[in-house]
C-alpha positions in Angstrom: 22.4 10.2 -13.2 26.1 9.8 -12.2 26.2 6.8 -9.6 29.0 5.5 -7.1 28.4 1.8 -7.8 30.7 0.7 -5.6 29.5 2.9 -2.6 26.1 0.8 -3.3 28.0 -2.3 -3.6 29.3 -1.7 -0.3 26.4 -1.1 1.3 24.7 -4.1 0.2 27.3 -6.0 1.4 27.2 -4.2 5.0 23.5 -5.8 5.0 24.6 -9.3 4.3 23.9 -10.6 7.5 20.7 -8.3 8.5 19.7 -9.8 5.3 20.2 -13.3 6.1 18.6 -12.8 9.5 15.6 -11.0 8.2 15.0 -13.9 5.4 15.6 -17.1 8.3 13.2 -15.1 10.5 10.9 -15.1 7.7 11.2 -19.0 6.4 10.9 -19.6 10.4 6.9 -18.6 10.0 5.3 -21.6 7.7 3.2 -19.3 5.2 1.6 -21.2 2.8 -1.5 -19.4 0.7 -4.1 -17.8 2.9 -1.9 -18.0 6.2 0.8 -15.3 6.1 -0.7 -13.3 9.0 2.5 -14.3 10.8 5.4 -13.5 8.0 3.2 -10.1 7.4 3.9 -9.2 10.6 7.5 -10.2 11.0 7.9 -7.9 7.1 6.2 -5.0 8.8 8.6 -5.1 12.0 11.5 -5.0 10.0 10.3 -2.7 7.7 9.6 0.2 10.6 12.4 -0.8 12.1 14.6 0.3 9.2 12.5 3.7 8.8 9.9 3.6 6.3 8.2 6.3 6.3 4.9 4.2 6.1 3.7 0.4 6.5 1.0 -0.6 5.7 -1.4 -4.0 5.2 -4.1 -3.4 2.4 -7.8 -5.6 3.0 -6.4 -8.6 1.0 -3.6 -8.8 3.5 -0.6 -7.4 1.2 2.1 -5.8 3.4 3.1 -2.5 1.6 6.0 -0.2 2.7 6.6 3.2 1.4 10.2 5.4 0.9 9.8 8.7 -0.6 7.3 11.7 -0.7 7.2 11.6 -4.4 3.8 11.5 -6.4 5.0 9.1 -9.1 5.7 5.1 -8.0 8.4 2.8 -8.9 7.3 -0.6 -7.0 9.2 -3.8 -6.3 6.7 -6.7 -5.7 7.7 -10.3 -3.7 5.1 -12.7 -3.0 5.4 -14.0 0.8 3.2 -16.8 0.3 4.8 -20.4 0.2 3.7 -24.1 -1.4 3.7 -26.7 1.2 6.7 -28.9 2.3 5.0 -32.4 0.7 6.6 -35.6 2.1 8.9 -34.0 4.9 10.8 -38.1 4.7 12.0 -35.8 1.1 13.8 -32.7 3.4 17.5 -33.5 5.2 16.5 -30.5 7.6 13.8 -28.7 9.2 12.1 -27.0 6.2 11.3 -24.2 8.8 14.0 -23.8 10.8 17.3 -25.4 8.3 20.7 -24.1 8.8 22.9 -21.8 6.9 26.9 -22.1 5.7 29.0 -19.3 4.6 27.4 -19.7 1.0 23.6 -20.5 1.7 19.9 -20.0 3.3 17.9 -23.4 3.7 14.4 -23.7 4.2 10.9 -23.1 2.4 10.8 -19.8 0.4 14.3 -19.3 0.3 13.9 -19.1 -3.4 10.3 -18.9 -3.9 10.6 -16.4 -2.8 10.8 -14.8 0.7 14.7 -13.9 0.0 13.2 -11.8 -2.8 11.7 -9.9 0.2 14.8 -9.6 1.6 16.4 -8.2 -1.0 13.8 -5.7 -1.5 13.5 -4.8 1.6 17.1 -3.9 2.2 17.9 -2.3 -1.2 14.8 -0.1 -1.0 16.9 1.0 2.4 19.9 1.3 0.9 18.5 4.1 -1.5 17.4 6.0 1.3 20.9 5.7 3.5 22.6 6.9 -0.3 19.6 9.7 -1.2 19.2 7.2 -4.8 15.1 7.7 -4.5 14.8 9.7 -7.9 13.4 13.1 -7.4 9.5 13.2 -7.8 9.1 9.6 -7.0 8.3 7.4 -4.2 9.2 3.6 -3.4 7.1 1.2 -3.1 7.6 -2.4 -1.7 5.2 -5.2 -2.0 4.7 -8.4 0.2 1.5 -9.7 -2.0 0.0 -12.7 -0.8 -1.8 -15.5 -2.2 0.1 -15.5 -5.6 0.4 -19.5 -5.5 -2.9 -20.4 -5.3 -4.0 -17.5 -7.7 -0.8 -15.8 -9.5 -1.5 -12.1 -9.9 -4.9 -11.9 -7.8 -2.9 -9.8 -5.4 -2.2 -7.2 -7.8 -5.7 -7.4 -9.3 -6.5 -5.8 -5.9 -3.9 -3.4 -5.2 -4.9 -2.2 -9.0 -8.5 -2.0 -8.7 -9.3 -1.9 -4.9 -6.2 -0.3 -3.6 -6.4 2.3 -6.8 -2.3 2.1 -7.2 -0.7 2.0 -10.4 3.2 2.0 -10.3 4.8 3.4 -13.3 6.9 0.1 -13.7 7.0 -3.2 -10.9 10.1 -5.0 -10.9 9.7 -8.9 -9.8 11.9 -10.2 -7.8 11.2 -14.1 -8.4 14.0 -16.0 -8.8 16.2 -15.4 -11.7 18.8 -17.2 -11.4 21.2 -14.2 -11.6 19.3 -13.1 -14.6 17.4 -10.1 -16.0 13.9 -11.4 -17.5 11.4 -9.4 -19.5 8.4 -12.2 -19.5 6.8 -15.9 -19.2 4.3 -18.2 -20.5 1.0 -17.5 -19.4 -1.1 -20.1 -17.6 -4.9 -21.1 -17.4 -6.6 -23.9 -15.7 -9.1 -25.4 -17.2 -11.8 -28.7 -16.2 -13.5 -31.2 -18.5 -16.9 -32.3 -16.7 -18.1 -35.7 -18.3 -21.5 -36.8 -17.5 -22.4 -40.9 -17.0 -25.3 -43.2 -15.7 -25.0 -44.9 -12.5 -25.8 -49.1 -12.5 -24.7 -52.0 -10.0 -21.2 -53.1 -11.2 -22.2 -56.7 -11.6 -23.6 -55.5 -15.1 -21.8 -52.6 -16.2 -23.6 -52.6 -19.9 -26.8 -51.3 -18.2 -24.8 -47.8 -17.4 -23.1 -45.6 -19.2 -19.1 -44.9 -17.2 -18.2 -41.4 -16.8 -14.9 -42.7 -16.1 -14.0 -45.2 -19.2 -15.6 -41.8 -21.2 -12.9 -39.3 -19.2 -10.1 -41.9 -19.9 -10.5 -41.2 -23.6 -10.4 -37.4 -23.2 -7.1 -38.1 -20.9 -5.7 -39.6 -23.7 -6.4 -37.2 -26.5 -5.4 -34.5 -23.7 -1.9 -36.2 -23.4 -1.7 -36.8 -27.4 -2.3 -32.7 -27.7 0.9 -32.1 -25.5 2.9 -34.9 -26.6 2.5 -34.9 -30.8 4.0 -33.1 -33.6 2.1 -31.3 -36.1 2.3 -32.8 -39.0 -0.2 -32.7 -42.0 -1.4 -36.5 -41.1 -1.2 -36.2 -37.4 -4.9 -36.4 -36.2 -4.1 -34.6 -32.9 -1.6 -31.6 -33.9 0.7 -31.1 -30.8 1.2 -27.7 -29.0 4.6 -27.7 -30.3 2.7 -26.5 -33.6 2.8 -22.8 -32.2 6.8 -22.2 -32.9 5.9 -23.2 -36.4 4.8 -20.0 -38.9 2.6 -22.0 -40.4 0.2 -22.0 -37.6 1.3 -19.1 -36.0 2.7 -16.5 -38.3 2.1 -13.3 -36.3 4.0 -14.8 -33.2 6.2 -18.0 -33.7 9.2 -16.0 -33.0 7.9 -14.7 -29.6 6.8 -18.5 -29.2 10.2 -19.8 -29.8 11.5 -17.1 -27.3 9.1 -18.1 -24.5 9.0 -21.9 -25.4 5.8 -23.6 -26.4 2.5 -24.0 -24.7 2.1 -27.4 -22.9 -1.0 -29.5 -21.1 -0.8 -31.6 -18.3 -4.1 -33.6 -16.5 -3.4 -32.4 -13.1 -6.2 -33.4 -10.6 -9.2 -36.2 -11.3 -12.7 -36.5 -9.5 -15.6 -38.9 -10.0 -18.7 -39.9 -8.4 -20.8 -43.0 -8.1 -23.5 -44.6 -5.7 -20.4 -47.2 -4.2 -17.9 -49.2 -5.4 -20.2 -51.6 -6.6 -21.4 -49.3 -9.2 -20.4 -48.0 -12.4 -19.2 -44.1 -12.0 -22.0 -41.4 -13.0 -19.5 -38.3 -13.4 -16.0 -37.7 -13.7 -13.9 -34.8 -13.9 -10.3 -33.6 -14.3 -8.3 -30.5 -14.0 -5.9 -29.6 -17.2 -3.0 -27.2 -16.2 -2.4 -25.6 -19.3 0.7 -22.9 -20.2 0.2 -20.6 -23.0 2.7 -19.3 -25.2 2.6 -16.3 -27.1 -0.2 -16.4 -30.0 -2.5 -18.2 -27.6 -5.5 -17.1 -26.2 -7.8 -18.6 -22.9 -10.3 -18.3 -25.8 -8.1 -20.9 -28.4 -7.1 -22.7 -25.3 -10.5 -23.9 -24.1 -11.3 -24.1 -27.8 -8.9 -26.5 -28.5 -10.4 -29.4 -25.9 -13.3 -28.6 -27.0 -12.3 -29.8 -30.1 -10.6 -33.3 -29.2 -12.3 -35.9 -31.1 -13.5 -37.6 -27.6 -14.7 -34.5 -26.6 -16.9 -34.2 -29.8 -17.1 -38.0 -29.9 -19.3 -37.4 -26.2 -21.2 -34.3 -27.6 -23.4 -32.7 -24.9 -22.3 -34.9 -21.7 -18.3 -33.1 -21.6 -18.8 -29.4 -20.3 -15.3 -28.0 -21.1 -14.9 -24.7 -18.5 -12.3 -22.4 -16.8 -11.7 -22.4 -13.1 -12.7 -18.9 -10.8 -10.5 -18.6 -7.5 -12.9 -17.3 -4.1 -10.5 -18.3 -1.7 -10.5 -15.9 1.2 -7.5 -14.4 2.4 -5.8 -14.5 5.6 -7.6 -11.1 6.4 -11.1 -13.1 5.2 -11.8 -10.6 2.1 -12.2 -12.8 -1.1 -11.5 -11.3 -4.7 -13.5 -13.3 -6.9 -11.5 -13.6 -10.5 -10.9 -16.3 -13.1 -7.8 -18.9 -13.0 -6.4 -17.1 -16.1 -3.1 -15.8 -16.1 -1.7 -13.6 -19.4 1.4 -14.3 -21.4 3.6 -11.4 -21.5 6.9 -10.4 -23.2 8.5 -7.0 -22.8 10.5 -5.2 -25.7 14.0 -5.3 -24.8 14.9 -2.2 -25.2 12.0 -1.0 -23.0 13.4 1.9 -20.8 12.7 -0.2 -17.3 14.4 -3.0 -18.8 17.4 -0.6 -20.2 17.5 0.2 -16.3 18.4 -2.9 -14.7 20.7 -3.9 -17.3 22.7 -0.9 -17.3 22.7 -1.3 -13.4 24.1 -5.2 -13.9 26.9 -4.2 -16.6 28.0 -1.2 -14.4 28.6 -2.9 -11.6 28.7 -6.7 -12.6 29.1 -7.1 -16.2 27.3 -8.4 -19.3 27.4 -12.0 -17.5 25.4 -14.0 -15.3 27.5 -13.7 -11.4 27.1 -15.8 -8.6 28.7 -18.4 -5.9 30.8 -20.9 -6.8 27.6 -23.2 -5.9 25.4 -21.8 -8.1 27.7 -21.1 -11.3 27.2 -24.3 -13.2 23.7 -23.7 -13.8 24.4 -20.1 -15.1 27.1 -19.9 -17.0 26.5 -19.6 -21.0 23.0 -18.9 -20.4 21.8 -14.8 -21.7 22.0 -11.8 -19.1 18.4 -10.5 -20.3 15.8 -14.1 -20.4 12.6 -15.2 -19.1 10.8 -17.3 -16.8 9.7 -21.1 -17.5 7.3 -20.7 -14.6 4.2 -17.2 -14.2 4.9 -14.9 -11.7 2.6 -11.8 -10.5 3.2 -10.5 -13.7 0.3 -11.9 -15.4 -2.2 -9.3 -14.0 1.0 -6.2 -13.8 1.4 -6.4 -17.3 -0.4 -9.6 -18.9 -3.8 -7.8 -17.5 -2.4 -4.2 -17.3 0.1 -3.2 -19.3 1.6 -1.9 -16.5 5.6 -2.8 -17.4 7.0 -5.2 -15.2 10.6 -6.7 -15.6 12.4 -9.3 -13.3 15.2 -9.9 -11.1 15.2 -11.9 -7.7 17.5 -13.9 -6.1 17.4 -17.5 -5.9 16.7 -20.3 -9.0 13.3 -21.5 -10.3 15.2 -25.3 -9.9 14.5 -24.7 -6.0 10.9 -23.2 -6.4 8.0 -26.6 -5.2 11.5 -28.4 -4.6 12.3 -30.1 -1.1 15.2 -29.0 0.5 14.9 -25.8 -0.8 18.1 -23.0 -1.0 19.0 -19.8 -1.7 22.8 -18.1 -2.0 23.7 -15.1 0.1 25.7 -13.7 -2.7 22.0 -13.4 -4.6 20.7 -11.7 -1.8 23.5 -8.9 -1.8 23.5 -8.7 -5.4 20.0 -8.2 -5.8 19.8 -5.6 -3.3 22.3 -3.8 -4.9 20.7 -3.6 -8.5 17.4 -2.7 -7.0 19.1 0.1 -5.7 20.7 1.2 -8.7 18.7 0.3 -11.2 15.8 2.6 -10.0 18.0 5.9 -10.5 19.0 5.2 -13.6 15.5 4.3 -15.2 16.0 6.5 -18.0 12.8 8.9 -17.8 13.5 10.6 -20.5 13.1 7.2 -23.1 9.6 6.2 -21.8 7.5 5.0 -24.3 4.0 3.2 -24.2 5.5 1.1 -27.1 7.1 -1.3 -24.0 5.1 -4.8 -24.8 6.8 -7.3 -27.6 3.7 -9.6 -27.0 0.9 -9.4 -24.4 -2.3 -11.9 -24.2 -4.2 -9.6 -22.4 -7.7 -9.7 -20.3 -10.7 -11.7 -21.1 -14.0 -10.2 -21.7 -15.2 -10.8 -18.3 -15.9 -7.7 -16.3 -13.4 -8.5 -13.3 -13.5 -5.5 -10.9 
């Protein structure tokens, strides 16, 4: 499809500042997970303001808006949920209301990732104004909730609740002006150690779930921390980019950087302080490269010699999320979250990179603010962090690529910013990117690597 790139260009930038308005009116409602009744409804205003020809808010609370009359659907997905602020002494401004310059947007979800919305939002419109909707299809642009408490969850729902499945779902997390085809997958995971209670003033008489958990905590932080050589008694996660112990995938590994483990949360219980602890137990946040499985992961605790060393008082287990939404509907599903990697030359991935080079080049753009953190770094990447697509494609296959302004460096961070020039750019691609998916070169053959679901019969 022949394309005037710079008649999108322009168009994008016409929306700079209904863009900037629309994402400050949507950091100015505080929507951390479970609570984005108010951000839904400032989405859904500006969404039938602009002339979609249908909005929508799904059970879980996802605001959906639709462009086209096509039965096939291309979807662009931004989560509208925010972290909290933490210590607000750590923020110059007011997280919710900030200020803006010439350059930037401050304020919590600039990045992560209401200007993603934005972006969306406005280059979904901009297809529309320049008739860019490919014949056949329809547009279709997510505000999922929820996804930092439960990444993905959202989508689990609009899959098997809402009965929607796009042909391809681009991300628009932050990118950091680049194009990225996957991410580590995630799981979180608690250790549950058993102990006997007894009056502190003679400890020897009870058995301390505590001094047992502070073993495990230790062989927990040895497994992230050590190598894996032949005498280490421990191997670290780092072993996976090694084809010794991962010969099918260390090269996908490499790509998406090893696995890690951090102890992330600790609990106990005893009768008082005068007593000795009679339970303990922690929370491991665990990321999963390619070649490991929630399976190997929960395996691999298991295996710690404290864990062994404790026998049947350690109950090694996987977290399930029940948190209702800001509607009050609860999807019940398991804190696992898929690793993913998409081929490169996958036709939905071919799309937005022919869409950057045409109208941007082959190299990371920006502001002059943002530059120094992109510069030498590859067009076509991936995430550090997990996004949505762990259930798109890590649980369905279906293919999922990203591109979202803003940087991962802002995403938890206080005084969080994004750059204007993202906002416009990303707009733009979305827009072009979508007519020139290349139909024609579809393939199932899309995944490089994909962990996949568990056996559990999630519905």
């Amino acid at each position: 499809m022949a394309l005037n790139y710079e008649a999108i260009k322009a168009a994008a930038e016409n929306y700079r500042a209904d863009m900037s308005r629309f994402l400050r009116a949507m950091i100015s409602h505080p929507s951390e997970s479970c609570e984005e009744k108010e951000v839904v409804a400032c989405i859904k205003a500006e969404m039938e303001k602009l002339g979609y020809d249908k909005v929508e808010v799904d059970g879980l609370g996802n605001v959906i808006g639709w462009m086209g009359e096509g039965d096939k659907i291309i979807a662009i997905d931004s989560h509208i949920d925010t972290v909290g602020i933490g210590n607000i002494n750590n923020w110059t401004h007011d997280p919710y209301e900030g200020y803006e310059t010439d350059d930037i947007i401050y304020g919590r979800g600039g990045s992560d990732q209401e200007g993603g919305m934005a972006s969306a939002v406005y280059g979904t419109k901009i297809m529309k104004d320049l008739n860019l909707i490919p014949e056949g299809y329809k547009i279709m642009v997510v505000g999922s909730v929820q996804e930092e408490d439960c990444d993905g969850m959202c989508w689990q729902y609009i899959v098997n609740k809402d009965g929607i499945r796009p042909e391809f779902v681009i991300s628009t997390e932050p990118t950091d002006g680049g194009i990225y085809r996957g991410h580590r997958g995630r799981m979180e995971i608690r250790v549950d150690v058993k102990g006997v209670s007894c009056h502190g003033s003679a400890p020897e008489r009870g058995d301390n779930a505590i001094y047992k958990m502070a073993d495990i905590i230790s062989d927990v932080r040895a497994l992230n921390n050590n190598g894996c050589t032949d005498s280490t008694s421990i191997p670290g996660l780092v072993k996976m980019l090694d084809p010794k112990f991962n010969p099918d995938h260390y090269e996908d590994a490499r790509f998406l950087g090893r696995g890690t483990c951090t102890v992330s949360q600790i609990f106990y219980t005893s009768p008082s302080r005068c007593a000795v602890a009679d339970s303990c137990a922690i929370s491991i946040d665990r990321r999963m490269t390619a070649g490991e499985t929630w399976e190997s992961c929960l395996e691999e605790i298991r295996q710690l010699p404290s864990v062994k060393k404790y026998g049947d008082d350690v109950v090694v287990s996987m977290y399930m999320y029940d948190r209702p939404s800001w509607t009050g509907e609860v999807y019940e599903t398991e804190c696992y979250f898929p690793t993913w990697i998409n081929k490169e030359s996958a036709a939905h991935v071919k799309a937005l990179a022919d869409a950057h080079k045409a109208m941007f080049g082959e190299e990371r753009i920006g502001s002059p603010s943002s530059m120094s953190t992109r510069e030498g770094r590859p067009l076509i990447d991936k995430w550090t962090f997990s996004t949505n697509g762990v259930a798109i494609q890590g649980r369905y296959g279906i293919p999922c690529v990203g591109f979202g302004p803003g940087a991962e460096s802002q995403a938890h961070a206080p005084n969080e910013i994004t750059w204007k020039n993202d906002l416009v750019t990303c707009a733009a691609m979305y827009a072009a990117a979508i007519p020139l998916y290349p139909t024609e070169e579809k393939s199932d053959d899309i995944t490089q690597f994909r962990a996949g679901k568990t056996n559990n019969d999630i519905k």
